[in-house]
Structure formats: C-alpha cells, structure tokens
Legacy VTK file of the C-alpha trace (Angstrom):
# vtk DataFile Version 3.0
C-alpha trace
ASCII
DATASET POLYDATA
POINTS 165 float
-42.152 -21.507 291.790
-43.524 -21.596 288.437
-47.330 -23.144 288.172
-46.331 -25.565 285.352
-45.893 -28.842 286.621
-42.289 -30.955 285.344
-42.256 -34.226 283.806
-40.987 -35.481 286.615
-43.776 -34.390 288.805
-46.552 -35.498 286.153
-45.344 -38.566 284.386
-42.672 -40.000 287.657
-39.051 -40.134 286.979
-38.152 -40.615 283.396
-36.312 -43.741 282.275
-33.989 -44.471 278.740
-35.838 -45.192 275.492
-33.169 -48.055 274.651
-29.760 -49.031 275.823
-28.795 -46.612 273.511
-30.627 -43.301 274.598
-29.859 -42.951 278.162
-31.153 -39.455 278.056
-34.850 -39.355 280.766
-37.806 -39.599 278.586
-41.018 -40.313 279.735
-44.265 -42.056 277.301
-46.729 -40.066 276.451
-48.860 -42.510 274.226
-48.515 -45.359 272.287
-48.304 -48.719 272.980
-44.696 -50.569 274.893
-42.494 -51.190 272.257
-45.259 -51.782 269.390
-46.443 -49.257 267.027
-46.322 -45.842 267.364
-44.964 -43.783 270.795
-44.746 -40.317 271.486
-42.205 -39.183 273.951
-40.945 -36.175 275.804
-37.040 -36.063 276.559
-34.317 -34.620 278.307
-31.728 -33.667 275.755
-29.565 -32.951 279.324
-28.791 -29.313 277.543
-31.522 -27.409 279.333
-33.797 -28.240 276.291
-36.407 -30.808 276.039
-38.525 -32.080 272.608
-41.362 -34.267 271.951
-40.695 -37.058 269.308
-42.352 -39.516 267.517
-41.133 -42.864 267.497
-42.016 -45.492 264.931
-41.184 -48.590 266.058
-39.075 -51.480 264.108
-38.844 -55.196 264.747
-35.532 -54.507 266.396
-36.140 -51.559 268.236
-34.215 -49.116 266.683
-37.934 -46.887 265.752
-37.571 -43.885 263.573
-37.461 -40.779 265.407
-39.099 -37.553 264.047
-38.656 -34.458 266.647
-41.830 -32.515 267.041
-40.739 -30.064 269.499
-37.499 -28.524 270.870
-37.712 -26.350 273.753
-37.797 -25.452 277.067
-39.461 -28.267 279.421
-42.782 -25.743 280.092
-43.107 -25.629 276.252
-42.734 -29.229 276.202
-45.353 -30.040 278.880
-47.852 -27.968 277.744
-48.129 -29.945 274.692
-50.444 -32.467 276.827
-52.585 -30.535 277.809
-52.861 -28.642 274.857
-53.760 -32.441 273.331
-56.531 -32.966 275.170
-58.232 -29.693 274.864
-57.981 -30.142 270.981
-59.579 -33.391 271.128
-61.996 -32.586 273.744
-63.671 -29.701 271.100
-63.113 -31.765 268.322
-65.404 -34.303 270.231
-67.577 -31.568 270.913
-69.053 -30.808 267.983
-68.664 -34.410 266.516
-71.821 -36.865 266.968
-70.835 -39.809 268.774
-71.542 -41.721 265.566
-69.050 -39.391 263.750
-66.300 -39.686 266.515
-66.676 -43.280 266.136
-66.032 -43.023 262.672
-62.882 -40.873 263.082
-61.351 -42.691 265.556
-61.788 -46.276 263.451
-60.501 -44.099 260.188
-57.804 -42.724 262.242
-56.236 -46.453 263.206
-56.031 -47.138 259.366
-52.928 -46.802 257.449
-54.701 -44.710 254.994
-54.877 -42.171 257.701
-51.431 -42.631 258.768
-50.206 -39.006 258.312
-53.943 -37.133 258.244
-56.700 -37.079 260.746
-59.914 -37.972 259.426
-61.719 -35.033 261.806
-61.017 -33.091 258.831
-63.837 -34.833 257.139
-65.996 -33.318 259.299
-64.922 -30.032 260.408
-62.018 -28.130 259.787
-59.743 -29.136 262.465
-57.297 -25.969 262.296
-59.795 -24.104 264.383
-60.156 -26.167 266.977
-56.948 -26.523 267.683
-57.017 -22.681 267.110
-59.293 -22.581 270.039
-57.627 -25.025 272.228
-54.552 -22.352 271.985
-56.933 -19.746 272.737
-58.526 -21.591 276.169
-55.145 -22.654 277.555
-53.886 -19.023 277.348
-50.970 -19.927 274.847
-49.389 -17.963 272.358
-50.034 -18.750 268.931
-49.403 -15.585 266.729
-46.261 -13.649 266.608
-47.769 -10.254 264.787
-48.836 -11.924 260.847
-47.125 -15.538 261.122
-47.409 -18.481 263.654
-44.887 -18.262 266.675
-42.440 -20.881 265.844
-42.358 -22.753 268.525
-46.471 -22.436 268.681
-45.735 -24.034 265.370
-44.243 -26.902 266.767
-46.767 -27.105 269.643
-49.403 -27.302 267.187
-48.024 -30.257 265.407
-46.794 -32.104 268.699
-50.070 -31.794 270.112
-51.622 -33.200 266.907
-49.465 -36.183 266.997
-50.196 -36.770 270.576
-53.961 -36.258 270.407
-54.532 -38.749 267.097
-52.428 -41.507 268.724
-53.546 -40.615 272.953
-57.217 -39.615 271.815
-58.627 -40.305 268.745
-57.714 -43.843 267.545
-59.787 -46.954 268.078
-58.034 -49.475 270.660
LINES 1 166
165 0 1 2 3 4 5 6 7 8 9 10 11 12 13 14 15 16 17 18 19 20 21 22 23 24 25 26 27 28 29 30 31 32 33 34 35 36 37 38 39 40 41 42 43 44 45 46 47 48 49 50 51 52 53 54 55 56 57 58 59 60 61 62 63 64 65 66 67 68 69 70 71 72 73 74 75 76 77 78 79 80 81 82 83 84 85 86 87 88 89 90 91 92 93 94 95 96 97 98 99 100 101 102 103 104 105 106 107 108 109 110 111 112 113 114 115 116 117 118 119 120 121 122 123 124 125 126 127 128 129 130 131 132 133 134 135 136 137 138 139 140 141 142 143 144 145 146 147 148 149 150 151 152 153 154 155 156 157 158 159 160 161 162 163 164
C-alpha cells in the first residue's frame, strides 16, 4: 500500500465539473463557480492533471492543464503548495505578506506573484522540492513532470494561499 494518500481519501469522492465533464474532479481552491478554481481530475485513462479553470458568466471557464500524470504526481502538488507558501511566509514580514497577498488579488498580478518583489521565489519553491523529498532535476534540466509540478503548485498556492479574501 503506497503512503500517498488518493483524492478520494483526501478531498471525498469526486463529483463532475459541469453537465458536460462527467469525469471525478475534486476543488482544490477557488471560489464555487466564481473566479478562478483549480482542480484535480480523473481523465478515467489511468492519468490524472491539475487544471485551471477561469470561470465565464455561463459556465463554460477556460481550462488550462497544469499537470498530466499519474494520481501520486497529481496529489503531491498540494502539499508541495503549501510548503512553498509556508517558506515564502517565512522569510516575509507580516507587513510584506500582507502586501503580497493584497497585490496578488489584483488583476495586475493576474499571471505573476508579487513575492517576487521581495525575494526570489524560484528558490523557495526550490526548497519546498527539496523538504518534500521530490525530484526536481533530471541530470542538467528540470524533470518534466517536476516542471509541471512546479507550475501547478504555483497556481494552487497564489489562489489557496497567498491572495487576500
């Protein structure tokens, strides 16, 4: 039995995005059907992705895959969120996380984090890798599918994390 808990036994049985997408997916964060969401699904083929879904007035959202994988890849993407935003909190003042998390809800910041105008946010992320135990190299260049860890766990961590509600 592997130590890596499923979906299922984290987040409760998974239920369709829309009429149309009857595949299990489960909410990660984001608000119901306003905004921004971030999802994990069952594509049903043995292979599971994080998306992004921007939300429209008549719920047909944009979807932009993050990840594409096997469901362990897929769920470690949580946790791997919030041990990036727990260092990037860290070594933030609580004046400056204040200020990132208001910057963060802005559309100027839609597609950027504003923790980069404090630190350089690659290395904590780097580091949050590094304590979970996960690969992130493969010899010179970034493992692929660390690669798409890295930018699921971005998403998930601005939206879950570090925006002002």
């Amino acid at each position: 039995m592997s130590a890596t808990k499923t979906f299922t036994e984290t987040h409760g049985r998974g239920c369709g995005l829309n009429a149309d997408w009857s595949c299990s997916a489960w909410r990660l964060a984001g608000p119901v059907n306003s905004g921004v969401g971030v999802y994990a699904l069952d594509n049903e083929d043995g292979t599971f992705s994080i998306v992004r879904r921007d939300f429209t007035d008549d719920d047909t959202g944009g979807i932009q895959v993050l990840l594409t994988g096997t469901e362990a890849q897929a769920v470690a993407v949580e946790p791997l969120a919030e041990e990036f935003a727990r260092i990037l909190r860290s070594w933030l003042t609580a004046g400056e996380w204040l200020i990132v998390c208001q910057r963060n809800a802005t559309a100027e910041y839609a597609n950027a984090c504003a923790s980069h105008d404090y630190c350089d946010a690659n290395v904590a992320m780097e580091e949050a890798f590094a304590k979970l135990g996960m690969t992130l190299w493969s010899g010179d260049h970034m493992d692929p599918v660390a690669g798409e860890q890295w930018n699921a766990a971005w998403t998930l961590a601005k939206l879950k994390h570090m925006t002002a509600r």
